[in-house]
C-alpha positions in Angstrom: 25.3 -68.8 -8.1 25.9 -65.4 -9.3 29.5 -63.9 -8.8 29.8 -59.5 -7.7 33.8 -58.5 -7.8 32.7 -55.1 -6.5 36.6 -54.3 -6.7 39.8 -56.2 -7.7 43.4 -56.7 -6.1 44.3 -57.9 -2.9 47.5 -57.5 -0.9 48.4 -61.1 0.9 47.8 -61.0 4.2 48.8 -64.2 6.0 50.6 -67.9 6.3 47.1 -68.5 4.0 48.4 -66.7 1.3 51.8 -67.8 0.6 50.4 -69.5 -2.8 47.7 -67.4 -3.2 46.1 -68.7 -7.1 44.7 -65.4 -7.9 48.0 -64.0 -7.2 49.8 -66.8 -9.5 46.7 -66.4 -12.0 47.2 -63.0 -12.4 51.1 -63.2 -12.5 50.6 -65.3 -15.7 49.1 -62.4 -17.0 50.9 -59.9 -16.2 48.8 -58.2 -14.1 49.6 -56.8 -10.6 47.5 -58.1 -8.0 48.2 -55.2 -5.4 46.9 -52.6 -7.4 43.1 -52.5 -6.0 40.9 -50.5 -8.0 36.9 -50.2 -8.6 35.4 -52.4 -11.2 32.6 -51.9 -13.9 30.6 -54.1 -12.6 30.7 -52.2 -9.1 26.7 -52.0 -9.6 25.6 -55.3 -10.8 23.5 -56.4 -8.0 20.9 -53.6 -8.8 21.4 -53.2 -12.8 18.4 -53.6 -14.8 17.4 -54.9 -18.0 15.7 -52.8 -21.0 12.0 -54.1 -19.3 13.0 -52.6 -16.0 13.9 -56.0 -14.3 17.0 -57.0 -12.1 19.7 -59.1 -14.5 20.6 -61.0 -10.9 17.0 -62.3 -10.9 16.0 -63.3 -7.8 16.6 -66.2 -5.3 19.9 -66.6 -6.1 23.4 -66.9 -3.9 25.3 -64.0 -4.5 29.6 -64.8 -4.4 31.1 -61.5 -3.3 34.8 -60.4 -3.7 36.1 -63.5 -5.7 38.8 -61.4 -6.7 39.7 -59.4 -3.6 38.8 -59.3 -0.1 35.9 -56.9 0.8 37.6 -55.5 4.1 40.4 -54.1 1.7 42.1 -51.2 2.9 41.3 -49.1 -0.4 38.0 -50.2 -0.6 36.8 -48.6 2.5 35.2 -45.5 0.8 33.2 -48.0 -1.4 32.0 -50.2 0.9 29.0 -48.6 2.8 27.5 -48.2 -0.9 28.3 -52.4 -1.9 26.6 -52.8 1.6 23.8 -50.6 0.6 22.9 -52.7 -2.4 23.0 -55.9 -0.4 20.2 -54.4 1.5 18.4 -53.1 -1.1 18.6 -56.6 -2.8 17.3 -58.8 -0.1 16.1 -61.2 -2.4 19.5 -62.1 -2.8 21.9 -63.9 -0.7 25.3 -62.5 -0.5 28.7 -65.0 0.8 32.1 -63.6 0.9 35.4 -64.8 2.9 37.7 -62.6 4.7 40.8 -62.7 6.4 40.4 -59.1 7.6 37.4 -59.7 10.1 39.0 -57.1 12.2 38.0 -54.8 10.0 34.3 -55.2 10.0 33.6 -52.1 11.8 34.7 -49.9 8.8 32.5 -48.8 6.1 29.0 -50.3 7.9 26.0 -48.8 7.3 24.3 -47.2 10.6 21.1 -49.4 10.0 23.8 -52.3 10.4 22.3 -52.9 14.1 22.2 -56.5 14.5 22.8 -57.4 11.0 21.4 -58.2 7.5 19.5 -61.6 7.5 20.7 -61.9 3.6 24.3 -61.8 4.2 27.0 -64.9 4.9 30.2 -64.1 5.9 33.5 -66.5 6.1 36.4 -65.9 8.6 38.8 -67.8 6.7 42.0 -69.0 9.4 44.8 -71.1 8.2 46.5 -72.3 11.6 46.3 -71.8 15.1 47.6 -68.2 15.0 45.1 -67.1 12.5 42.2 -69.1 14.3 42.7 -67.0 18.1 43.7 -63.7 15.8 40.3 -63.9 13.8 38.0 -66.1 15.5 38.0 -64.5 18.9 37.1 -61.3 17.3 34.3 -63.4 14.5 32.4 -64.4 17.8 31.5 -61.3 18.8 30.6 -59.9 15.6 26.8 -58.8 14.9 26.6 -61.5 11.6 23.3 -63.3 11.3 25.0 -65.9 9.1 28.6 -67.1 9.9 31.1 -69.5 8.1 34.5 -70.5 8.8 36.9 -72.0 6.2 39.3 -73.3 6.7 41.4 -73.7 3.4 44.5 -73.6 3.5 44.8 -75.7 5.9 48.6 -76.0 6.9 47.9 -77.5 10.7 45.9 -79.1 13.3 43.8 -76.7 14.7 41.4 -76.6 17.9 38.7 -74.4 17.2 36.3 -76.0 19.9 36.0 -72.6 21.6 34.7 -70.7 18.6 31.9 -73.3 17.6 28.3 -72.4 19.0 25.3 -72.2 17.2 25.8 -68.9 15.4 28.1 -70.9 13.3 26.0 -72.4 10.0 29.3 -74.8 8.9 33.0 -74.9 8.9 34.5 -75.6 5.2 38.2 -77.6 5.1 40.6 -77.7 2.1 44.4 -78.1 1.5 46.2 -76.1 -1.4 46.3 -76.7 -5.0 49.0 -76.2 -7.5 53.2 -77.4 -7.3 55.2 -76.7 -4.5 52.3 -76.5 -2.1 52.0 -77.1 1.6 50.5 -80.9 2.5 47.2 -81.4 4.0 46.8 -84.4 6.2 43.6 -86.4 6.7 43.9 -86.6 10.5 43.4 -82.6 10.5 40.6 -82.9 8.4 38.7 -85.8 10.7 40.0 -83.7 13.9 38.3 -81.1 13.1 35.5 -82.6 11.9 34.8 -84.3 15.1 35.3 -80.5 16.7 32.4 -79.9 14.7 29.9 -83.0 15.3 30.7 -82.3 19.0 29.0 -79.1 19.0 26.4 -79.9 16.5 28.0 -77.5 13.7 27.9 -78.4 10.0 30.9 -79.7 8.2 32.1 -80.0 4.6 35.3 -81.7 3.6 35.8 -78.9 0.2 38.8 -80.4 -1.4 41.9 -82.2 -0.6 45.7 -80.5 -1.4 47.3 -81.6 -4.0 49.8 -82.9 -1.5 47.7 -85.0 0.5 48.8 -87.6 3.6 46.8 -89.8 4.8 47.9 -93.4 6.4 51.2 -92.8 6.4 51.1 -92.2 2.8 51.9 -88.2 1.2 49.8 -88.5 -2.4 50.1 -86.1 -5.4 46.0 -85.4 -6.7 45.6 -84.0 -9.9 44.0 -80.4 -9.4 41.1 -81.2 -11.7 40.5 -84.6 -8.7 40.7 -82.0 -5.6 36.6 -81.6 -5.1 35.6 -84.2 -6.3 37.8 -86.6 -4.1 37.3 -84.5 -1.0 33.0 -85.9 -1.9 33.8 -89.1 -2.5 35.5 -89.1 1.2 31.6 -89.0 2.5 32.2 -87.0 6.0 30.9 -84.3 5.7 28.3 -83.3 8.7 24.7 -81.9 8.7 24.1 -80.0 11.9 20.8 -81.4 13.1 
């Protein structure tokens, strides 16, 4: 997987973003996460080497906006052109996540239409507020490949309604760091069933590091997160 930060920054949004890492990563630095600005690498998807080929060579996922969101406010004079290079590039295959999907509208190319078959994009929702704000809008959205993550997760959430087959998979996690909000296990399986129940793929990302499960609130190691979360074995392949 290759990763595109078009632009940095982001302003926190949400419940979600309460213990945002990039936020606390950058803090260690120094650096202020609400300035948004343009990057270098702004045209990395179509740079070339010295023999005149891509340095993304082809086939590959793309991770889009690791650092920012790519509905930003400031970035909406830049965005027709980052969407103009995912076109260009459809050898590629471009994810990103957003907790702005109701700003989709702003910045799209004309030749948008119905959308681009090499794009994935994530509504990420937190809690039941987030899921009606985000996903009611996510559902009527012109997106040939759809996501929802879930991650934070800070509740049990129904999001039966929003599951149809324009949705590829729904991705779960808790919060990592100290002083973060539990995840419990029966959220995780509850929505998991959501899933199975409409035939929509499911994967279990990570667990929080404050974890319940059986009655019992655990403390995982950040560096266990993942790879605990797999050796849970429930994740679901729509078939």
């Amino acid at each position: 997987m290759a990763v595109w930060n078009p632009w940095r920054g982001c302003h926190k949004k949400s419940e979600g973003c309460a213990n945002c890492y990039i936020h606390r990563a950058n803090a260690r630095k120094g650096i202020n996460t609400d300035i948004i600005y343009k990057t270098d690498e702004f045209y990395k998807p179509i740079e070339k080497d010295k023999k005149g080929n891509y340095k993304i060579k082809s086939g590959q996922m793309v991770f889009v906006c690791f650092n920012s969101d790519f509905f930003i406010e400031e970035a909406d004079s830049w965005r027709k052109e980052a969407w103009e290079m995912m076109k260009l590039r459809n050898d590629l295959h471009f994810l990103f996540l957003t907790k702005r999907i109701e700003r989709f509208e702003i910045g799209l190319p004309d030749d948008y239409l119905d959308g681009y078959d090499n794009v994935t994009i994530c509504s990420t929702i937190e809690n039941t507020l987030r899921a009606k704000e985000r996903l009611s809008i996510f559902k009527e959205l012109p997106i040939k490949h759809k996501m929802i993550t879930i991650q934070p997760m800070l509740e049990r959430i129904d999001i039966a309604e929003y599951l149809d087959e324009s949705v590829e998979c729904v991705v779960v996690g808790g919060e990592s760091g100290s002083n973060v909000r539990p995840l419990s296990y029966d959220w995780v399986l509850d929505i998991r069933e959501q899933c199975m129940n409409k035939n929509v793929s499911f994967e279990f990302r990570q667990l929080g590091s404050i974890f319940m499960k059986d009655g019992t609130t655990y403390k995982v190691q950040r560096q266990n997160l993942c790879a605990q979360a797999r050796k849970a074995g429930i994740n679901y392949k729509a078939v």
